[in-house]
N, C-alpha and C positions, 0 to 999 in steps of 0.2 A: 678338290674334294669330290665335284660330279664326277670325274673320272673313275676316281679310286672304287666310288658306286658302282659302276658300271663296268668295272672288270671284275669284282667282286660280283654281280649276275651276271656274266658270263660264266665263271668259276660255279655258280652257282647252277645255272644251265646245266652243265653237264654234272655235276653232283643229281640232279634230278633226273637226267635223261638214263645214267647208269645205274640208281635208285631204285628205276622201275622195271629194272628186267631188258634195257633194251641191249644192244652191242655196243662193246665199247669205240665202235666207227657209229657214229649217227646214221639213224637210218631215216631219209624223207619219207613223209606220209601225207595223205590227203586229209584236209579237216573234215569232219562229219558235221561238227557240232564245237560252239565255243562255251565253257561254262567260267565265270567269274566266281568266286567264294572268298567272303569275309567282306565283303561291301554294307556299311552302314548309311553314310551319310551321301555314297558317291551314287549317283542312279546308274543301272547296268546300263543304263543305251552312249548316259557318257561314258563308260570303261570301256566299251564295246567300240565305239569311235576311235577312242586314243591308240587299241589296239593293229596295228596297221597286215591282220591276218583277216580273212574272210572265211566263212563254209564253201568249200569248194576246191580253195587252192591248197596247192601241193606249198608244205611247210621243210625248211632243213635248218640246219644248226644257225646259219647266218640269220634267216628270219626270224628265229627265237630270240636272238640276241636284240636284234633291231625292237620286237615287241618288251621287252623287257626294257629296253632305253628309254621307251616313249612311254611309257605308263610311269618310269621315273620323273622321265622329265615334266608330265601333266603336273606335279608337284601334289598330288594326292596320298600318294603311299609314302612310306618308309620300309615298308619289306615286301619283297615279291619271289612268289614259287612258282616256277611251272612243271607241270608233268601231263603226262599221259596219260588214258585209258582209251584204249582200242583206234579210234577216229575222231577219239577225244578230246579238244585240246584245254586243258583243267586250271587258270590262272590261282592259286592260290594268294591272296591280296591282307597287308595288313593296312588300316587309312591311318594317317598322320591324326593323332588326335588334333582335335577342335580349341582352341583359345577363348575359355570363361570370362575370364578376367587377366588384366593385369596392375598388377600393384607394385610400389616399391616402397623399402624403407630403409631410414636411415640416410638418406639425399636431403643435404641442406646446402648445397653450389648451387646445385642444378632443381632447376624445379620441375615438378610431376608434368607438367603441360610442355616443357622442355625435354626430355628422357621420351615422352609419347607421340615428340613430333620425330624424334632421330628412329624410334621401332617403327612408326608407319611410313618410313623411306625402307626400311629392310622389310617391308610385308609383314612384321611381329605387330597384329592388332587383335583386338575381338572378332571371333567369326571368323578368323581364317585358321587356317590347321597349323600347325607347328610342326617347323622343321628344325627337328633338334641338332642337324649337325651345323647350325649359323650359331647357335647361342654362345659357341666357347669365341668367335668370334667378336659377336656382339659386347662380350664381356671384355674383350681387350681394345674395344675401340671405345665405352667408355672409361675404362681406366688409363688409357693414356690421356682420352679427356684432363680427369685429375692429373697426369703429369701434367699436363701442359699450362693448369696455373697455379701449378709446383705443389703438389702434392702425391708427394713420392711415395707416401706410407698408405693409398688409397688402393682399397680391394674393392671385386665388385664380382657377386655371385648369381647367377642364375639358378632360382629352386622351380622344382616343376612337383607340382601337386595335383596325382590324378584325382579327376571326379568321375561318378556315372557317367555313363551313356558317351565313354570316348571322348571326355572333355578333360581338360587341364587349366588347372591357375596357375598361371605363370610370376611369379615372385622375384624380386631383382633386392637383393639386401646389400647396400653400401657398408663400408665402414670408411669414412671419408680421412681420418688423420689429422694431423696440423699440415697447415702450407709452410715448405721452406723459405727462410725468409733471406733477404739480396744479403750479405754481408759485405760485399765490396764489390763497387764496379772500375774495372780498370781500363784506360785507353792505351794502347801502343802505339807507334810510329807516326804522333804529331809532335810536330814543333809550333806550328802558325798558332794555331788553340791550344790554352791548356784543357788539362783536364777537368775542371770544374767547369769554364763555356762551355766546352762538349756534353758532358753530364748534366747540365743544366737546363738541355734543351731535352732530355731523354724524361718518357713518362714513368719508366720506371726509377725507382730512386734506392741508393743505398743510408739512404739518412732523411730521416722526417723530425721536423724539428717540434719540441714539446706542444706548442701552439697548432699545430695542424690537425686540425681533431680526426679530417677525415684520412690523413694524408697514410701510407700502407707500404711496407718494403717488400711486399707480396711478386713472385716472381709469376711472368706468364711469358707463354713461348708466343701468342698472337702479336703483346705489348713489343718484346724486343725486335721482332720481324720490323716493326712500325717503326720502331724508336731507328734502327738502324737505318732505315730508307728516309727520315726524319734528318739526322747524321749525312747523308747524301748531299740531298735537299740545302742544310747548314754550307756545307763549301761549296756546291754551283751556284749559291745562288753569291757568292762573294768570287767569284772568277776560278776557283777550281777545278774547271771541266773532268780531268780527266782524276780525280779520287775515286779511291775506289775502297769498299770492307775487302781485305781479304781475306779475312776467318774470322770466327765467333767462337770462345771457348765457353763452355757453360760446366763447371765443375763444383760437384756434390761435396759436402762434409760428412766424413764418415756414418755419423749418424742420421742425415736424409734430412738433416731438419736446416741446412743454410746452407746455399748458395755462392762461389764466386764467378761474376760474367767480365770475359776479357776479351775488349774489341780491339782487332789490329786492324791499322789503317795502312793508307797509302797514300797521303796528301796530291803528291802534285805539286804544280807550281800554278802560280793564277797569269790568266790567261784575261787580254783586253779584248776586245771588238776592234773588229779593222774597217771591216766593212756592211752594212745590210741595203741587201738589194729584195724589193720587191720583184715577182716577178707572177707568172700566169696571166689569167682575163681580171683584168684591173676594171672594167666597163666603164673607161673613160674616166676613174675618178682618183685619179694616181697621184693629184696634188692634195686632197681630201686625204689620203689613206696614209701619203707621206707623212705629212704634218700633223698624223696621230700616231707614230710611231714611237713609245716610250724608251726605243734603244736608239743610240747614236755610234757613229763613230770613236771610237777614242773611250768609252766610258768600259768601266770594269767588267766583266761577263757576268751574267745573272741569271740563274737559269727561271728562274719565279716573273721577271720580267717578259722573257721569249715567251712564257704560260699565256701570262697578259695582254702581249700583243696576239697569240693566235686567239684568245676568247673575244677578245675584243672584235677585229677585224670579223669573226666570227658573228659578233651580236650584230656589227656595221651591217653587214649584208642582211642576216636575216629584217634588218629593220626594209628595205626594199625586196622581202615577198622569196630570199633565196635561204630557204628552209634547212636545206642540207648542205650549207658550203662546206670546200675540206680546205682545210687552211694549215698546213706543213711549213715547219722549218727544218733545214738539212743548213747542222752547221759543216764548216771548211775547215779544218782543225791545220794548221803551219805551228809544230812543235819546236821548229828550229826560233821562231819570231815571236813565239810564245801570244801568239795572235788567233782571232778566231772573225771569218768571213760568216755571218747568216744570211741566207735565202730562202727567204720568206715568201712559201708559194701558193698562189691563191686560186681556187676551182670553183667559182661560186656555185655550180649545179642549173638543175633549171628552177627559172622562177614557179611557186609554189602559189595556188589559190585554194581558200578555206570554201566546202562546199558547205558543213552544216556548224555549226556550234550546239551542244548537248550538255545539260548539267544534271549530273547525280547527289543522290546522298540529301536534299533538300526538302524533308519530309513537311514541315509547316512553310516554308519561303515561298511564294509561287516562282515559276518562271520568269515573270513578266519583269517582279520587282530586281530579280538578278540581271534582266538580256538590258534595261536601261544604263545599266552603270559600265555594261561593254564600251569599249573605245576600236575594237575589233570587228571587223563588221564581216557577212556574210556576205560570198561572192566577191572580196577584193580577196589582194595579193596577202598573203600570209606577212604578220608584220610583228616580230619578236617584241618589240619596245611595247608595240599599244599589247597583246597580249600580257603583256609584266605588267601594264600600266592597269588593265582591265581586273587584271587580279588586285593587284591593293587595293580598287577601286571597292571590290567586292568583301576587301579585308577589315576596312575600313568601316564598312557597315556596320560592325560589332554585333551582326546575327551567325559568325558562323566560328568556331575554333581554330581550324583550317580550311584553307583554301587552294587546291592542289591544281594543275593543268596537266593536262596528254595531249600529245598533237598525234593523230591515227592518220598514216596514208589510204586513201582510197584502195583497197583494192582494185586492179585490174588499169590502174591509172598511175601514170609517174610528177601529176604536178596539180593535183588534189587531194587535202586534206581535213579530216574532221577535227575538231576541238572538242576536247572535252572537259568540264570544269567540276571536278568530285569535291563537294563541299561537306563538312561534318559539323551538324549546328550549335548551337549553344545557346543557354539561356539569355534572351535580350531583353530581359524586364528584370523586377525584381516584385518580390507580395511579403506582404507583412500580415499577419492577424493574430491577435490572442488577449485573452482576459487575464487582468491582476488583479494585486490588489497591494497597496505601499499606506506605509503611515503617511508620507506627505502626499500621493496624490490620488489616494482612496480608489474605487472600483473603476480600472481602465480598462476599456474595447476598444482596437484597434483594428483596422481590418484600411487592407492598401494593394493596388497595383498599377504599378508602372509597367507598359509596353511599348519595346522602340519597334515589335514587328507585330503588331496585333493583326492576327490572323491571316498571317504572313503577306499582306500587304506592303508592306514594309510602311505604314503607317502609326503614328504616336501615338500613345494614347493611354489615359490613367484616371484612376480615380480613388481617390484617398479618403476614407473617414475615422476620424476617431475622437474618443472622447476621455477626460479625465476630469481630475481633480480642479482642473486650472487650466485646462482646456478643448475646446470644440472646434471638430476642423470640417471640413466637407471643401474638396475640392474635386471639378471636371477642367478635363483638359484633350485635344484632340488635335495631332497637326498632320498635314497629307504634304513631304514631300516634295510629291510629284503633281500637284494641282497643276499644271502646266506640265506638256510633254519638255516644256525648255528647262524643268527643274526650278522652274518658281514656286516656293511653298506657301500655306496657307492654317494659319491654326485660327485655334481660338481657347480661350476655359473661361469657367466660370468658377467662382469660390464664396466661401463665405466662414469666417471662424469669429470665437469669440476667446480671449485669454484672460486669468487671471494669473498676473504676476507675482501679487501677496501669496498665493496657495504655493505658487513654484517657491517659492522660498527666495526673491528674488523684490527688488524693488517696489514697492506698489505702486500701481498703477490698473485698469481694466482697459481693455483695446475690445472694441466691437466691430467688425467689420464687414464687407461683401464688396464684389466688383467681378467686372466682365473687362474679359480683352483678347483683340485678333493679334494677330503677328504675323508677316510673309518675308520669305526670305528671296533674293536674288543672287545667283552665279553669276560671277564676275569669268572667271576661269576655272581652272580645274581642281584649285588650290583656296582661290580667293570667295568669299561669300558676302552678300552685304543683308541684312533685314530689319527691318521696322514694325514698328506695332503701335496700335491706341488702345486705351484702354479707359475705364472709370472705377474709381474706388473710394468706396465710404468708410471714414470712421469715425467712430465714436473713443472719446478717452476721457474717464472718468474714476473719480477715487484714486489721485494723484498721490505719493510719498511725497515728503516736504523735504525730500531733498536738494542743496543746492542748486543742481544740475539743471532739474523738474523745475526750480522758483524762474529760472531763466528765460524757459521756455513758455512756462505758465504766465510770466507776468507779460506775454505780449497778447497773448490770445484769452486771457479770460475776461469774462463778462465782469466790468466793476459794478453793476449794480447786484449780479446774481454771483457773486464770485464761487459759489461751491457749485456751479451749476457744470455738468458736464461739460466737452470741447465735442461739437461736431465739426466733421469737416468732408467736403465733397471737391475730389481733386480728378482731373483730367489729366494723363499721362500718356508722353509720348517717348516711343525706346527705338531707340537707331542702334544697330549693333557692324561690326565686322570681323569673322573669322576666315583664320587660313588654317589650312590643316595638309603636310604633308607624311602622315605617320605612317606605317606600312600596313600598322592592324588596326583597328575601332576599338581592340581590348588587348592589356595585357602589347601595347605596340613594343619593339626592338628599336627602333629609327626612326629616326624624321622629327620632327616639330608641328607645334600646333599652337595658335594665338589666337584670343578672342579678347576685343573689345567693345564692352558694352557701355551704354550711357541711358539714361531713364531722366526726365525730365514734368514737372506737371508745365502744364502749359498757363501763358498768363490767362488770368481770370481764374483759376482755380482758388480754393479757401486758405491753400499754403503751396507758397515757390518753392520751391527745390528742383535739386539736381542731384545726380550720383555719376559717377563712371568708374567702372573696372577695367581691369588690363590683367588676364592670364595667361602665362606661357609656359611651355614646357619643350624641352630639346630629349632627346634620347640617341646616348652615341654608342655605337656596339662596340665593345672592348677587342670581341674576336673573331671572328670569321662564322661561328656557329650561333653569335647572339647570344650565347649564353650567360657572359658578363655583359652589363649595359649600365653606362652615365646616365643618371636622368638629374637633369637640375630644372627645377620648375619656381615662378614667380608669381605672386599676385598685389597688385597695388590698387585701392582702390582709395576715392574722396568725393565725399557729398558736401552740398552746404546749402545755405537759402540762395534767393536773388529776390532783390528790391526792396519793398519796405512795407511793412503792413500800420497803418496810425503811427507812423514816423518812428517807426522800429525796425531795424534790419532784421529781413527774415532769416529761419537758422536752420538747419535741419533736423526734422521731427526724432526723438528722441528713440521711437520704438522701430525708424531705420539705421538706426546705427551698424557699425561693425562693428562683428564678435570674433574672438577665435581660440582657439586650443581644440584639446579632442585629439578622435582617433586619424581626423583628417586634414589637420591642421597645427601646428606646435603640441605634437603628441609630447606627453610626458607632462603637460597643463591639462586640468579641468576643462571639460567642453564648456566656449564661451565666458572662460574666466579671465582671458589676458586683456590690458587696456585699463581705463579708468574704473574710478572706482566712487560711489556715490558718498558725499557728506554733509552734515548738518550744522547750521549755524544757529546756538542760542540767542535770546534774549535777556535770559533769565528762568523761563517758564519752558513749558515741554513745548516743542513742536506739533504743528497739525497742517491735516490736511483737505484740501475741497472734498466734503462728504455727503453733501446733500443733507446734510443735517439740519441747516437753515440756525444754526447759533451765531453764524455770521465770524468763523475760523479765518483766517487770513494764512498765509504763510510767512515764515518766521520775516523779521524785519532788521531791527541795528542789532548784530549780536554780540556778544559777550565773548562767548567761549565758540571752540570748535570741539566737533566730534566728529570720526571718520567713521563709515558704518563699514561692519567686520564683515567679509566674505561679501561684499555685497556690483556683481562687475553691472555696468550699466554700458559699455561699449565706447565707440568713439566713432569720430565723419572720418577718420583717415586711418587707412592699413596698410603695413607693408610687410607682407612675409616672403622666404624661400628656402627653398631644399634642395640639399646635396643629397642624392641616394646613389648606391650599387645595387645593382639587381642583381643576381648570384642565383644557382643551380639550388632548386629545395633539397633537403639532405633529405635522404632514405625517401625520398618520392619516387617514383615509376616515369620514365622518360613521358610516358603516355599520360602525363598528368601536365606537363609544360604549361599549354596555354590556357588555364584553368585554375592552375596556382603559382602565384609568385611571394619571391622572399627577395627583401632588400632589408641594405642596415643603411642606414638615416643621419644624416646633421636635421635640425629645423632651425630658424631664426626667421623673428620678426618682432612686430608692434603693433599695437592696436592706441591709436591718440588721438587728442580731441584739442583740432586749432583754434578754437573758439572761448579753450578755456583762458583764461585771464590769471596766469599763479599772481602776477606782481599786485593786483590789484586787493590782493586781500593782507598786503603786509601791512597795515594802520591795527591789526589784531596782536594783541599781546605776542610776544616771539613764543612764551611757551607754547600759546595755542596754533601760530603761526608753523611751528616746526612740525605740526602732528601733518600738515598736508603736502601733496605731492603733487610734483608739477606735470596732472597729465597730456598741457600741451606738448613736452619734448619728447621728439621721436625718437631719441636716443636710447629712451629704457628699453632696449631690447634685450628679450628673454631668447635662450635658445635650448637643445636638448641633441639628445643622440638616441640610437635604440636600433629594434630588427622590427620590420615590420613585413606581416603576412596576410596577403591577398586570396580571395577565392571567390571561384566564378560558382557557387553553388547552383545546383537545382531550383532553390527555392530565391537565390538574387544572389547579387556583389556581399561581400561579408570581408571585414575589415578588422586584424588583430596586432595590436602595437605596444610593443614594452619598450617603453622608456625612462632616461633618466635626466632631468634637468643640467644644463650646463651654464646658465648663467638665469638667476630666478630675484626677485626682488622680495622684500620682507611678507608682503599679503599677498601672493600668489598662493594661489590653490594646485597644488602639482598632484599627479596619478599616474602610479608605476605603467600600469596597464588599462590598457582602452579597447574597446572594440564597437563597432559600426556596421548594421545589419539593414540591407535594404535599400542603401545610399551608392550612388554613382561613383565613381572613382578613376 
């Protein structure tokens, strides 16, 4: 196209030199004087530069042509004259108009930020001039675009709309078409595979089954490039070596709107390993490097193996400081013996040392809190494994989305390296606040925050109040971490609430309470953590329901001379805990596992014995190489009860610790805290009552009569056992850029909430009618379960929890809810 320019002013050259009167043989002349004409935007001293003539020199046909090239090629003009007058030398100039704007419409593939990153590689932006002879170009490099994820029927125009002062809007109007769709894919020249193995491993597809919601026969010329190196990949990695594609037919239907793709092969024959020889600078460790070699003699060819062992021996080395090894196989191909010799050759390079470590992107984190969790140190040998290590380390935190590395060589050096750790943050707390207002729990203020990096310390710290109908909370809480450079922590909080359960709609009962308590934790290793805590807690429980459960516990502990007199109690507690955590993230993790065992104890001499212990676990297996399908099956079992005896009564565990469960994070598809027992009442004859401070001298109920189970009414149980099968799965219609932020899995849940304390056999002396209305929630067998999809987000303002489900095995008074959701809670 330059060319055609540039002989065209040449041609033009001399239309202007015999124009003006001169001979038709050019005649050289001396410049006197240069003048440019029709310059707007270009300033003459630049045209004057690009111009390669001076005042003074002798000009001829050859130097005309030259000045006319180079004022092209500055890319300013689009039309250029030259002539003469006397000693004159007169450039007549038209400038490339100016670029206003550009717009496009009618583009629904491609998006506007997409079409504006492909014009600003061809110099088509705002503020630069338009050179109109790219556009018919530019038009056919994105309409093959549209061929290429088959759409054939797609046009694509370039409009130019001049404005004042030498400017233009540049317009690009699609008309995009339907995409052709695959109508058959066919394979030729296999035998070993049918057709369907082969096709089933291709991402394009000529059949999607009614269930696939997302699934598409949409043809793209990137996909089958893939699919077909894919296809490769399929027979070396089963001893194929030598297969090979020898043509791809891609053939249109008349009408542009379906597709048939036909792959010919060339199987081969499979091909075993004879021999693998190690070979290069081994540095002494040839029986190490042996004994991790995943291919043997004798065993089938695999070309995905030979991958594995050069990465491997690859990370081997880098873990001893050799940054850049080259690790080469050259197989030995014997077609006669149908055999294949590898050698396996290894350069380690020279050992590498890290001079500085640098991290970006950490706008609240400090430095300090990231450079502890390093395992990478500054001034040793570069070391692959602790750098991987250093990263999860830092993943795990759950302050950062991602967590990226670059290893930069020194300039000027061959065996020094900087590190760099670009991290992109992410909400680590979560806040709650706002005013209602409910028939059951009248005028609520809440106002809450948790922070696992308060002011990027990387220390804990929260404080929660709020108030309602039926309850008063106020909690502090503060933990460091790093109170020790060895990673020994140290917290503490302070709280104080008061509840009403008659208001929640739930059992009566009032709970008063307040207490203080530290906590420290100890590293065992890198995985393993052990901590403890003391603590003291008052409370207060008064205006009891006279429900059986409540008569149990009441009749050990109340005052028989003041029997409606409230229950204080002042208990000392002490909590040993153990976790291991090997997940790769803090949030939103792919891999690894994590278990925490807690146990809480009051200590003897307190006003009531107990105990409690939990067990949480959770495993995360990645399905596929990108993480993007992932197993998570997670468990919790926990069981409290008394120890000793208080006035030669065994003590029990207090009523208002029990466990609860259902909800958006726990047997979704149940009421929050409705699975488990369930409270009931024994007549006498007369109503039930309960300790109310009344002083009429009420008792709770005594030999009864009859039974009544109270409706919707869950009061919990000392033993729990739930767990869950989930798949985590790709969010549909979300933006790759939204990954660690939002997650979707679909769900089993099963478990139990039960209470071993309770005694079913001991109340069968009651009539059978009355005897049948109750249920045995000592047996851990009523398990409830459910299924559903459930969606995760790491919002701005916290975690945020949304779950539809549906019951799969539910008992007669279970409270079940299609949908749940959980705002503000850890996950």
């Amino acid at each position: 196209m330059r060319l055609n320019k540039l002989f065209a002013s040449m041609v033009l050259v001399g239309a202007s030199l015999s124009g003006n009167g001169w001979a038709d043989t050019f005649q050289p002349f001396e410049v006197t004087d240069i003048q440019v004409q029709g310059l707007q935007r270009v300033a003459l001293g630049a045209a004057l530069l690009t111009i390669p003539v001076k005042v003074g020199d002798t000009v001829d046909e050859l130097k005309l042509q030259q000045a006319i090239k180079s004022l092209y090629a500055s890319t300013n003009f689009e039309h250029i004259e030259v002539s003469r007058d006397g000693g004159v030398l007169v450039v007549m100039v038209k400038e490339r108009p100016t670029i206003s704007t550009v717009t496009f419409e009618g583009n629904k593939d491609i998006k506007d930020e997409q079409l504006q990153e492909s014009l600003d590689g061809s110099g088509v932006k705002v503020g630069e001039s338009l050179d109109r002879t790219m556009l018919s170009g530019i038009e056919k490099s994105l309409q093959d675009f549209y061929y290429g994820v088959g759409k054939y029927g797609a046009k694509v125009e370039a409009q130019i709309i001049n404005l004042p002062r030498n400017r233009v809007e540049l317009k690009f109007n699609f008309t995009e078409g339907l995409a052709a769709e695959i109508k058959q894919i066919n394979v030729v020249g296999n035998d070993v595979f049918t057709d369907a193995e082969l096709i089933g491993q291709l991402e394009l597809k000529d059949f999607v089954a009614w269930w696939d919601l997302f699934g598409e026969r949409r043809y793209q010329k990137q996909k089958l490039q893939a699919d077909l190196e894919t296809v490769k990949s399929f027979y070396h990695n089963r001893g194929y070596i030598r297969f090979k594609v020898t043509s791809t037919q891609v053939t249109m239907t008349p009408d542009r709107k379906g597709l048939y793709i036909t792959i010919n092969v060339d199987e081969g024959e499979q091909y075993k390993v004879k021999d693998v020889q190690l070979t290069g600078d081994l540095m002494g460790r040839e029986e190490q490097m042996q004994a991790m070699l995943p291919v043997k003699a004798g065993d089938t060819y695999n070309g995905a193996d030979v991958t594995f062992a050069e990465d491997m021996y690859g990370k081997y080395l880098g873990r001893f400081g050799y940054a850049y090894p080259e690790v080469k196989t050259f197989p030995e191909i014997d077609d006669e013996t149908k055999e294949v010799n590898l050698n396996i050759n290894i350069k380690p390079g020279k050992r590498v040392y890290v001079r500085s470590i640098n991290f970006t992107g950490n706008q609240i984190t400090k430095d300090e809190v990231m450079r502890r969790e390093l395992r990478q140190m500054e001034g040793a040998w570069l070391n692959s494994a602790q750098v991987e290590h250093s990263k999860g380390r830092l993943n795990r935190l759950g302050y950062f989305e991602t967590v990226d590395t670059e290893t930069v060589q020194v300039p000027g050096t061959d065996d020094l390296v900087d590190i760099a750790f670009n991290v992109k943050e992410q909400p680590s707390g979560s806040f709650n606040a706002g005013v209602g207002y409910g028939t059951e729990s009248g005028l609520s203020l809440t106002f809450g925050v948790q922070q696992s990096n308060f002011l990027g310390t990387g220390n804990q710290a929260g404080i929660n109040l709020s108030t309602n109908d039926y309850s008063k909370n106020v909690n502090l809480s503060l933990t460091d971490p790093y109170f020790t450079k060895d990673a020994i922590s140290l917290g503490g909080s302070i709280y104080w609430s008061e509840f009403d359960a008659d208001e929640a709609n739930l059992e009566a009962y009032k709970n008063s309470s307040y207490g203080i308590a530290a906590t420290s934790g100890f590293p065992i290793n890198e995985s393993n953590n052990l901590n403890g805590g003391l603590g003291f807690r008052h409370n207060e429980i008064s205006e009891i329901s006279a429900y059986e459960q409540a008569k149990r516990f009441y009749d050990i502990y109340r005052d028989s001379d003041d029997p409606n007199a409230a229950l204080s109690f002042n208990n000392f507690e002490a909590s040993f805990g153990w976790s291991r955590r090997t997940l790769n993230r803090g949030s939103f993790p792919t891999s690894g596992s994590s278990q925490r065992l807690s146990t809480k104890v009051t200590v003897p001499g307190s006003d009531l014995q107990y105990f409690k212990a939990d067990l949480d676990t959770n495993f995360y297996f990645p399905l596929n190489t990108s993480h993007s399908f992932v197993l998570l099956t997670k468990a919790r079992f926990g069981y409290g009860n008394g120890y000793g005896q208080f006035e030669d009564n065994d003590q029990i565990l207090p009523f208002w610790e029990n466990y609860y469960s259902g909800g958006s994070t726990s047997l979704r598809g149940f009421k929050s805290n409705s699975v488990g027992p369930r409270s009931f009442y024994l007549y006498r004859g007369g109503e039930p009552c309960s300790p109310n401070g009344s002083g009429d001298g009420c008792y709770l109920p005594g030999d009864p009569n009859s039974v009544e189970v109270s409706d919707g009414r869950s009061i919990g149980g000392n033993a729990i056992a739930t767990a869950s099968v989930e798949i985590i799965v790709p969010t549909p219609f979300l933006d790759e850029a939204y990954t660690n932020s939002v997650r979707t899995s679909v769900f089993i849940d099963a478990g139990n909430v039960w209470d071993t304390e309770f005694d079913y056999d001991s109340y069968r002396y009651l009539p059978a009618s009355e005897f049948d209305k109750l249920e045995d929630y000592s047996d851990p067998g009523r398990i409830r379960a459910s299924w559903g999809m459930s969606v995760q987000w790491i919002s701005p303002m916290g975690p945020m929890v949304f779950s539809l489900a549906l019951p799969l095995k539910e008992y007669e008074d279970d409270e079940t809810e299609i949908f749940s959701f959980n705002f503000g809670k850890t996950f």
